[in-house]
N, C-alpha and C positions, 0 to 999 in steps of 0.2 A: 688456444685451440678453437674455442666458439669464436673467435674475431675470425680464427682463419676460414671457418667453415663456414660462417656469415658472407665472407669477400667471396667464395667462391658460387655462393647460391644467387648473389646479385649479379656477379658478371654473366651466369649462366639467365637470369633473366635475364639483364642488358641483352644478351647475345638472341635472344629466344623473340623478345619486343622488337627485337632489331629486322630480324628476317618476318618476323608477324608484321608489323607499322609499316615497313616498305614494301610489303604487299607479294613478297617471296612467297610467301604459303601460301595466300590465295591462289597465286597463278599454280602452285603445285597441286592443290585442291581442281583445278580447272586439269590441269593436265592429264591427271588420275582419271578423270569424268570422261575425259575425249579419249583415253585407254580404251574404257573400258566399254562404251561404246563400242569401238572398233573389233572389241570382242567377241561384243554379243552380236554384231555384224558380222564377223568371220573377215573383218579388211583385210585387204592382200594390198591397196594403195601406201603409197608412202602417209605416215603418218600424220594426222595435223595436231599433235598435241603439243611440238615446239612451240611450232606457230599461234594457237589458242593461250599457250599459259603467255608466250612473250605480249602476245594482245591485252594480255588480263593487266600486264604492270601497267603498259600506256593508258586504260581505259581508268583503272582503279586507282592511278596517279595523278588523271587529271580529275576525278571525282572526286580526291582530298583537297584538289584547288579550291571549293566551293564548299562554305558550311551549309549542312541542311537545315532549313527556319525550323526556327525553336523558341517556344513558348517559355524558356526558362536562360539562366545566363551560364547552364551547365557547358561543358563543351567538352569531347570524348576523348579517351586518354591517348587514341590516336592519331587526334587534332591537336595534341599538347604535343606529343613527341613530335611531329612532323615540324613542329614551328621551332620548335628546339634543333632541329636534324635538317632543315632544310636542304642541304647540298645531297646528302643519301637518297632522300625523295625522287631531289630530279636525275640521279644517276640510274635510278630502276626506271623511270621514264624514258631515260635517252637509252637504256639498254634495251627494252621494249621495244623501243621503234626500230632499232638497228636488229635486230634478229628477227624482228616481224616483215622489215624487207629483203633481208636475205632469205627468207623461206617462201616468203611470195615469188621474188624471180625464180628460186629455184623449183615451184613448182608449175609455173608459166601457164596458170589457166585463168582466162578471164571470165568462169563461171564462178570460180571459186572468188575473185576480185568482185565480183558484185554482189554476192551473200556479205562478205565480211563487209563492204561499203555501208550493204544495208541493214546489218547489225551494230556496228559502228557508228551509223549516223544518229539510230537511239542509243547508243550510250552515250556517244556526247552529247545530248539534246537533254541528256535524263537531268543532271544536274546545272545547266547552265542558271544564273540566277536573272541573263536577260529572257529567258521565255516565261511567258505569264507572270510574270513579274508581280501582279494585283493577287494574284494568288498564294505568293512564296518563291516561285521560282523554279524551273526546270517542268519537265514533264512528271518528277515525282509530286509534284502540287495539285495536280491533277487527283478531284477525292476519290479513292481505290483504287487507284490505278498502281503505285506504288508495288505492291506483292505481282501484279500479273508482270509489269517491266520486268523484273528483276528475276522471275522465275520463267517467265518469256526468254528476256535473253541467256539464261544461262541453258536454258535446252536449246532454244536453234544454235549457239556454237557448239556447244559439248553433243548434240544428241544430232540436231537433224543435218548440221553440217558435215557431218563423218561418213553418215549414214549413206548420204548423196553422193559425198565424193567416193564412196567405195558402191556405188550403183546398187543402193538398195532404197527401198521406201523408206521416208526417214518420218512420216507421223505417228509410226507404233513408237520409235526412239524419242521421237520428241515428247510424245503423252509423256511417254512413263518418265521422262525427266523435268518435267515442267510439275508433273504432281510432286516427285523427291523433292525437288528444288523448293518448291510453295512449303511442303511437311517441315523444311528446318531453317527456311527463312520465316516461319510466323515467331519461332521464340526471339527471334530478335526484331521483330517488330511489338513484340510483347516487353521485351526489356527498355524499348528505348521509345514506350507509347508516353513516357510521363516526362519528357524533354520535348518529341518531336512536336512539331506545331498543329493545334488541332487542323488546319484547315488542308495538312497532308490527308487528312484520312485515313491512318490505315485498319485493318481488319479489327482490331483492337479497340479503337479508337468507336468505330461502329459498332460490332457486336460484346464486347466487351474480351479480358483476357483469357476468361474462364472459356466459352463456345470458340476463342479462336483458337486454343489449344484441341478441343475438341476435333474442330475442322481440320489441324494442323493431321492429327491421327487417320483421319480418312481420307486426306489426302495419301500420306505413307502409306498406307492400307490398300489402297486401289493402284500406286506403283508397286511394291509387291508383287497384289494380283497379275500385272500385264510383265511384270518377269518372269511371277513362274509361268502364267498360261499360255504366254504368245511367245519367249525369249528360251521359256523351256528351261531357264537355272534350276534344279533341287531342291525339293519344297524345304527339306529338313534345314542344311544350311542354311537356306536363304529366309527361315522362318525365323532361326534362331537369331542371326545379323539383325532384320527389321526389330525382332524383339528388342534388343539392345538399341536403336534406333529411337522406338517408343521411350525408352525409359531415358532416353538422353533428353526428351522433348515434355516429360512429365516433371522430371527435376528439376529443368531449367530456372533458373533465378537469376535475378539480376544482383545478388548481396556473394556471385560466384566469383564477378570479375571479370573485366575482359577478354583477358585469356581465354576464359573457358569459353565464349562465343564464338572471337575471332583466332585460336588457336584449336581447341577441342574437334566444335563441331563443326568448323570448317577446312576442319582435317578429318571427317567422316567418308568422306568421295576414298582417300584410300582403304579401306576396308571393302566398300564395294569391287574395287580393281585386286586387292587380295584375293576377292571371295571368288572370282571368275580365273582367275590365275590359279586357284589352289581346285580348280576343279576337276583335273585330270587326276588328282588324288582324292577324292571326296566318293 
């Protein structure tokens, strides 16, 4: 009975790494984000959250091409799987690309082809190991720059590019998702400050992990602010979600596993798209 209930807990994690390591969830975490957006915009446009999550496999498939320099000979459990899985890998990239251009023709605007160009062209840029090379490589070598890329591009697709294509000002949508984004990418730049190569730089790395959690809170703290005051969500709701927000960012450890990073909390974006869905009842 424990053999069989052992076999079943592993294939449930096999299956769980599987859709986590080929970058399934993340693009589902993006898709959630460009939801909910759309929400808090009142879009009436065709949606772009197909389009965004399929971008995310190509973006986030070709960033596993490239290990990030590292001060140690550690190497991440989703750099192990991918080397072990290689054919899965490129099939979320070739699917990425194939549903990323059937949703571009079918939505035939060349405003929208030059946002995604020029968000795309820093993704690719971010990790390449020919750019600055004397550095580490990519534009995350660049010292601090790291946390604003990363929380730069995940608001201009999920936040200001929704916001545009549904004819609304997209700098309120972008603030308040460049500060989310920075609040729950600093625990992972705290988790993976003592691999990554000093000369990345990141916030960690600088101010140490204790003030970057700090900061990680007031950044949360101030998106919040500009949902309820400017997006107008429910203080009550929306106080209680950030609460639980905070306390995911206060636990954080790295002795949790990677799951809890790249499954957890970057399965957080659904909860926000919950919380605007479940508003007509609140």
């Amino acid at each position: 009975m424990e053999r069989s209930l052992n076999t079943i807990i592993n294939t449930f994690l096999g299956l769980l790494r599987l859709v986590v390591y080929a970058n399934f969830w993340v693009a589902g975490a993006v898709w959630a984000l460009t939801k909910f957006t759309e929400y808090l915009v009142e879009g009436q446009g065709h949606s772009l959250a197909l389009l965004n999550a399929s971008g995310t496999l190509v973006v986030y498939g070709f960033a596993r091409l490239f290990e990030g320099p590292s001060d140690t000979d550690l190497s991440s459990k989703i750099s192990q799987w991918r080397a072990q899985m290689p054919r899965i890998s490129w099939l979320s990239i070739i699917a990425g690309v194939a549903i990323s251009i059937i949703e571009l023709i079918h939505l035939n605007s060349w405003e929208l082809l030059f946002h995604y160009a020029l968000g795309g062209a820093v993704a690719f840029l971010y990790p390449l190991p020919f750019i600055l090379k004397h550095t580490g490589g990519g534009l995350r070598s660049i010292p601090g720059l790291k946390l604003l890329l990363i929380a730069g591009l995940w608001a201009y697709i999920t936040a200001f590019i929704p916001a545009v294509w549904n004819g609304v000002n997209g700098w309120f949508p972008f603030l308040e998702r460049i500060l989310w984004t920075a609040a729950l990418t600093i625990p992972f730049d705290v988790r993976d400050s003592s691999i990554d190569s000093k000369s990345i730089k990141t916030l960690p790395h600088l101010l140490g992990a204790r003030n970057s959690i700090f900061i990680a809170h007031a950044f949360l703290w101030l998106s919040f602010a500009t949902l309820v005051l400017y997006f107008g969500l429910p203080l009550p709701a929306t106080f209680l979600l950030f609460c639980f927000f905070a306390t995911v960012i206060i636990i954080a450890n790295h002795r949790f596993g990677d799951l809890y990073y790249s499954f957890f909390i970057e399965g957080l974006p659904w909860l926000l798209l919950g919380l605007v869905a479940l508003l007509p009842y609140l």
